[in-house]
C-alpha positions in Angstrom: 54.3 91.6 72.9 54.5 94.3 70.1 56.8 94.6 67.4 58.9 97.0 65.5 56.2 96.4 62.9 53.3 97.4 65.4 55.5 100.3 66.4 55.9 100.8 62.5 52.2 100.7 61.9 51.5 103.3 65.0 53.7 105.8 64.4 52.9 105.6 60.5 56.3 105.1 59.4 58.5 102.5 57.8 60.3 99.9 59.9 63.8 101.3 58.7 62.6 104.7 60.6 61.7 102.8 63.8 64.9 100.9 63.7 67.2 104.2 63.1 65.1 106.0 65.9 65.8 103.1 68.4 69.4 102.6 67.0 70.7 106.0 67.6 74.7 105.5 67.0 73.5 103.6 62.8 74.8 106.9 61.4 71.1 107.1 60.0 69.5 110.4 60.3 65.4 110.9 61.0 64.0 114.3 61.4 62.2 115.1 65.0 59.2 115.2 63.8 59.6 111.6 63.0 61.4 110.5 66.0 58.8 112.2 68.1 56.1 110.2 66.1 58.1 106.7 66.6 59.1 107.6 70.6 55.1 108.5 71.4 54.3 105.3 69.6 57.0 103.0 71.4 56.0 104.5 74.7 52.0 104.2 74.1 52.4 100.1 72.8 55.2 99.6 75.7 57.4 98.3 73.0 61.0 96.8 73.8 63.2 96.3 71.6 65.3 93.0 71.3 68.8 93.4 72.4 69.5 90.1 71.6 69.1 90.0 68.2 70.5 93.8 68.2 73.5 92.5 69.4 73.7 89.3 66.6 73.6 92.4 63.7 76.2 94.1 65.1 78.2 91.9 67.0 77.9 93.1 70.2 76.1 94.5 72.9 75.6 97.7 74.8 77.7 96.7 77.9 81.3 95.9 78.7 83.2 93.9 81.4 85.5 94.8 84.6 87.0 91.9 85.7 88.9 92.1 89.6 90.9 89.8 91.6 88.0 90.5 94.1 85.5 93.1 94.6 85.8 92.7 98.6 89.0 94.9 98.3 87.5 98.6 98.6 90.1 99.8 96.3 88.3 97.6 93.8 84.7 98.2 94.4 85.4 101.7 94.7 86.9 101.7 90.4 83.9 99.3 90.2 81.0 102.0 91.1 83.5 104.7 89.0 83.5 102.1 86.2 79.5 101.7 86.1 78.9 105.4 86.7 80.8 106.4 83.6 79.5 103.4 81.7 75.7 104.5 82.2 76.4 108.3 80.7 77.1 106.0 77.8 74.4 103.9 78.4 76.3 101.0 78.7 75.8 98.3 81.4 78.9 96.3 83.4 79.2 93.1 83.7 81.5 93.0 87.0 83.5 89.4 87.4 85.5 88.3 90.5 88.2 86.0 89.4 89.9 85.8 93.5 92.8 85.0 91.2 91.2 81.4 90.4 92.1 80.0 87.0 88.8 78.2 86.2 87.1 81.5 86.8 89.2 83.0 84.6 88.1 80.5 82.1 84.6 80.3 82.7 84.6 84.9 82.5 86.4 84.3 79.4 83.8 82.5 77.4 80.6 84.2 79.4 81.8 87.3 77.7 82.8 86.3 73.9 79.6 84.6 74.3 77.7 87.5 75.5 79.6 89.8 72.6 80.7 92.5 75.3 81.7 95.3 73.7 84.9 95.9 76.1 87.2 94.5 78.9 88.7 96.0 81.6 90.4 93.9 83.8 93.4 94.2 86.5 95.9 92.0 84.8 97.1 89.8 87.4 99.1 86.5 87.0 95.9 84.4 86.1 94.6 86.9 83.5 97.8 87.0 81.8 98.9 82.9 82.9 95.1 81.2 80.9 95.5 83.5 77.8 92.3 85.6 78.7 94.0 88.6 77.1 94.8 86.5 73.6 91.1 85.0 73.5 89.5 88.7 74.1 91.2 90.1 71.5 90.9 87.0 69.2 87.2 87.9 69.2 88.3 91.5 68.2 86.9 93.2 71.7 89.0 95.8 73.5 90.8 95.0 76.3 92.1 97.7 78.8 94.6 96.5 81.4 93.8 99.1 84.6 95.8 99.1 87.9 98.3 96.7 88.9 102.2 96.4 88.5 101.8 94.6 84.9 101.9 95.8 81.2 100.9 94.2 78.1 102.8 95.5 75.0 99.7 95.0 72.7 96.8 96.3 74.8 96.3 99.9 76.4 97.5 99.8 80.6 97.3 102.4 83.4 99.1 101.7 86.0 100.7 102.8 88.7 104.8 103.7 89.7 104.5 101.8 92.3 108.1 101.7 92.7 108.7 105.8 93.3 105.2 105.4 95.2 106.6 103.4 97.7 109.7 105.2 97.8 107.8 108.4 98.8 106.0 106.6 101.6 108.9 105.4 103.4 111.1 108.5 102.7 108.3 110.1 104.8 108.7 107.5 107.6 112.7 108.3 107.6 112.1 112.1 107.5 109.8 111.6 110.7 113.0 110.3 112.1 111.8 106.7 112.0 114.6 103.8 111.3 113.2 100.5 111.7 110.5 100.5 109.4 109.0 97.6 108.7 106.8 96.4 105.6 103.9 94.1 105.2 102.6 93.0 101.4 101.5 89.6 99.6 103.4 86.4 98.8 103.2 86.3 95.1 102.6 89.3 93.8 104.1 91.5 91.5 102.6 94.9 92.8 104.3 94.0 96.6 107.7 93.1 94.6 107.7 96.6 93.2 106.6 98.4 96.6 109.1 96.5 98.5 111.5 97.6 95.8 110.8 101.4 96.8 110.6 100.7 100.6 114.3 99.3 100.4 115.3 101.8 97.9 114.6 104.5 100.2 116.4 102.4 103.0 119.5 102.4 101.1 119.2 106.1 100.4 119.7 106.4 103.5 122.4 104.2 104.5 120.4 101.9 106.2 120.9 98.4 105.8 117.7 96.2 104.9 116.7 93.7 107.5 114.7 90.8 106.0 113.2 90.1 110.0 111.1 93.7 109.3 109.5 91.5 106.0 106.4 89.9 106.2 104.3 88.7 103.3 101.2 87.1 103.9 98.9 85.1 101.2 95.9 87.6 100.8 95.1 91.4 101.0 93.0 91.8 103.5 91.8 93.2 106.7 92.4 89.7 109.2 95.7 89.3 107.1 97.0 92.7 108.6 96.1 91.9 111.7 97.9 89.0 111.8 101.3 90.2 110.1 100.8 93.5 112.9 101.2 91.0 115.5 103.5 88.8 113.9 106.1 91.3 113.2 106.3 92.7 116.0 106.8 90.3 118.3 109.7 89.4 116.4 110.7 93.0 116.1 109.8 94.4 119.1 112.2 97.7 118.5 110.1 98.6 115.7 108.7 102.4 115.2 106.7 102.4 111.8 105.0 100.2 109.1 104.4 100.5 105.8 101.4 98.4 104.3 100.9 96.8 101.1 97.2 98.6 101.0 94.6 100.7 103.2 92.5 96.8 103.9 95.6 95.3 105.3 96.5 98.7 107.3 93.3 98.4 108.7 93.9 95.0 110.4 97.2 96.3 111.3 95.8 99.0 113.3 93.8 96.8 115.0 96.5 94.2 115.6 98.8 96.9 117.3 96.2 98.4 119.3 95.2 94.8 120.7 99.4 94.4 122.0 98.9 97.6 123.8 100.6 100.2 121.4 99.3 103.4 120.3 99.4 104.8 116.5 101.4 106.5 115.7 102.9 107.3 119.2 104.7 104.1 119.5 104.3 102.5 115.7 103.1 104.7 113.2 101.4 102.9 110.0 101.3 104.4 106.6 99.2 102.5 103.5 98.5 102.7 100.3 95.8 103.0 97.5 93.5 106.0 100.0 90.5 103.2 99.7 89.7 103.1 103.6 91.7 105.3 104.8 89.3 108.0 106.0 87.3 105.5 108.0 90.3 103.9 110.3 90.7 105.1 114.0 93.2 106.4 113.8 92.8 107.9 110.2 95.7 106.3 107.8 98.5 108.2 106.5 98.6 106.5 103.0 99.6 107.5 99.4 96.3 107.9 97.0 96.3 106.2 93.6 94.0 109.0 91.5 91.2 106.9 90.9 88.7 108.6 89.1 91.7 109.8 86.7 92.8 106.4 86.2 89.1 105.8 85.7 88.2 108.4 83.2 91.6 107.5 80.4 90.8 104.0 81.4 87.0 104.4 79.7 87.9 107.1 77.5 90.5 104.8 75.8 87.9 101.7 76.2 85.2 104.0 74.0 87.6 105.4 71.5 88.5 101.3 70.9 84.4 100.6 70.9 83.8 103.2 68.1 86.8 101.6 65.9 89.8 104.4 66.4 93.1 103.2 65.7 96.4 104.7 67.2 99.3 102.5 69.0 98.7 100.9 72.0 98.8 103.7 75.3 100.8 102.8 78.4 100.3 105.5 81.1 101.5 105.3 84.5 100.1 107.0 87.5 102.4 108.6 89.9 100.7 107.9 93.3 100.7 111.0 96.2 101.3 110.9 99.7 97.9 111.6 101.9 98.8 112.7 105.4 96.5 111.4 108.3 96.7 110.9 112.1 98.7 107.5 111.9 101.8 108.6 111.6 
C-alpha cells in the first residue's frame, strides 16, 4: 500500500504539500499547480489516506452521530436521510444509532462515539438520553451536541423543537370548527411530547366549553402502526358516540385507519382522524389530515448550528421552536 511519502516522491513535492493537499480545512495554502501535481500522483499510486491516524492529530473524525429513539418511525428515518444528505455536501459521514429508548444502548452509543472521536451529536433527547448522562459525557469529551425534535430542552446545548402545545391546539380547533364534539385522542404512556399534545387537545376543549372526558384518552406503550390499530378499536367500543380522533403521529394514525375501517366505519364520514408530524401521511387511504413539523427547516438550523460548533464558534446556546402547521387531507 503506498504512502504519503510515495505520493511525496511522485508528485515531487514535500510531505507537508501532500498533507495540506489531502487536508483541505489545515488553513495551509498550496498553489494549483501543486495540488494538480499531488491529486494526479494520488490518483495514479491509488493512495488512501489514513483516517485513523488523521483523526488521532486532530481529535476527531470527518463524521458525526444522529442518535433516534428508533429509525422504524418514518418521521425519524425521514430527518435521518435529511441528516446524511446535508452531512455529505460537507463530506461528512453519519453514524445513525437506534437507542428504542433502551438504557444500555444508550450506554454502549455513548462510548462507541467518544471512542470513535465523532465530530458532532444530534440526538432526539428523550428520557434515556437525558436519564444515563449521555448529554454530560458528549460534552465532557468537548463534541457538540444538538438536541433536535422532541418536547425537551437542555439549557446548556443548542434544541429545535417543536410547540407542540399550540400544535395540538390547532389540530383539534380544526376538529371543533368542523362541528365535531367528542373528539377523542390517542398518544404514548410516558412521554413527554403526548403530555404536551394532550395539553393542546384539552386546551382547545376548554376553549370551547367542553368538558374533558378521560374515557376519549387512550395511551398506549409504543408509536406505532399495530399500536393505532389497537387504541382505534379500543376507544371506540368504549366510546361508541365518537366523531373524530386526533393521533399522537402519522404511524399510529395509520393503524387507526385501519382499525376503524375493520369495525365498519368510514373516514372521515363517520370518524374523521387527524395526525401529526406529515411523515406518512400522503400514503394512507384515506390521505391524513395532519399538522407538518418543517422538517428540512428543522434539519438545515439543526446542522447549520452542529457545523458552526465543529469549526469552534462560540455564541450562547440557541433554543428555537418550530411552530407546526395544519395539512389538510381526505380524513377529515
Amino acid at each position: 500500500m503506498p504512502t504519503i511519502k510515495d505520493v511525496a516522491k511522485h508528485a515531487g513535492v514535500s510531505v507537508a504539500t501532500v498533507s495540506a493537499v489531502i487536508n483541505r480545512d489545515s488553513g495551509v495554502k498550496v498553489s494549483k499547480e501543486l495540488t494538480e501535481k499531488v491529486e494526479k500522483a494520488i490518483k495514479e499510486l491509488n493512495y488512501r489516506p489514513n483516517r485513523i491516524a488523521r483523526a488521532l492529530s486532530r481529535k476527531q473524525t470527518q463524521t458525526i452521530a444522529y442518535v433516534v429513539p428508533s429509525v422504524s418511525n418514518a418521521f425519524f428515518a425521514q430527518m435521518a436521510q435529511l441528516i446524511e444528505d446535508k452531512a455529505f455536501a460537507k463530506r461528512y459521514g453519519v453514524y445513525l444509532c437506534n437507542t428504542h429508548s433502551n438504557s444500555d444502548r444508550v450506554e454502549l452509543y455513548k462510548d462507541i462515539l467518544i471512542e470513535n472521536r465523532v465530530a458532532g451529536v444530534i440526538t432526539t433527547l428523550t428520557w434515556d438520553i437525558i436519564e444515563k448522562g449521555f448529554i454530560e459525557a458528549i460534552q465532557e469529551e468537548n463534541i457538540p451536541i444538538i438536541g433536535l425534535a422532541g418536547a425537551r430542552v437542555v439549557e446548556g446545548i443548542d434544541t429545535i423543537t417543536f410547540n407542540d402545545v399550540r400544535g395540538a391546539e390547532i389540530a383539534t380547533n380544526y376538529l371543533l370548527e368542523k362541528g365535531h364534539q367528542k373528539i377523542g385522542f390517542i398518544g404514548i404512556k410516558n412521554s413527554k411530547t403526548t403530555k404536551q399534545r394532550l395539553q393542546g387537545y384539552k386546551k382547545a376543549l376548554h376553549g370551547a366549553k367542553l368538558e374533558v372526558d378521560e374515557r376519549y384518552i387512550e395511551r398506549g406503550k409504543s408509536f406505532n402502526r399495530e399500536e393505532g390499530y389497537t387504541l382505534a378499536q379500543k376507544i371506540y367500543e368504549k366510546c361508541p358516540d365518537l366523531t373524530a380522533l386526533f393521533v399522537y403521529n402519522d404511524v399510529m394514525a395509520a393503524g387507526v385507519l385501519d382499525g376503524l375501517n375493520d369495525l365498519g366505519l368510514r373516514v372521515p364520514r363517520d370518524v374523521a382522524v387527524v395526525g401529526y408530524d406529515n411523515s406518512v401521511a400522503n400514503y394512507t387511504r384515506p390521505k391524513l389530515t395532519t399538522m407538518d413539523l418543517f422538517k428540512e427547516q428543522m434539519v438545515d438550523e439543526a446542522m447549520d448550528l452542529l457545523f458552526r460548533r465543529i469549526a469552534g464558534e462560540e455564541f450562547a446556546p440557541r433554543h428555537e421552536q418550530i411552530l407546526p402547521q395544519l395539512v389538510i387531507r381526505e380524513s377529515s
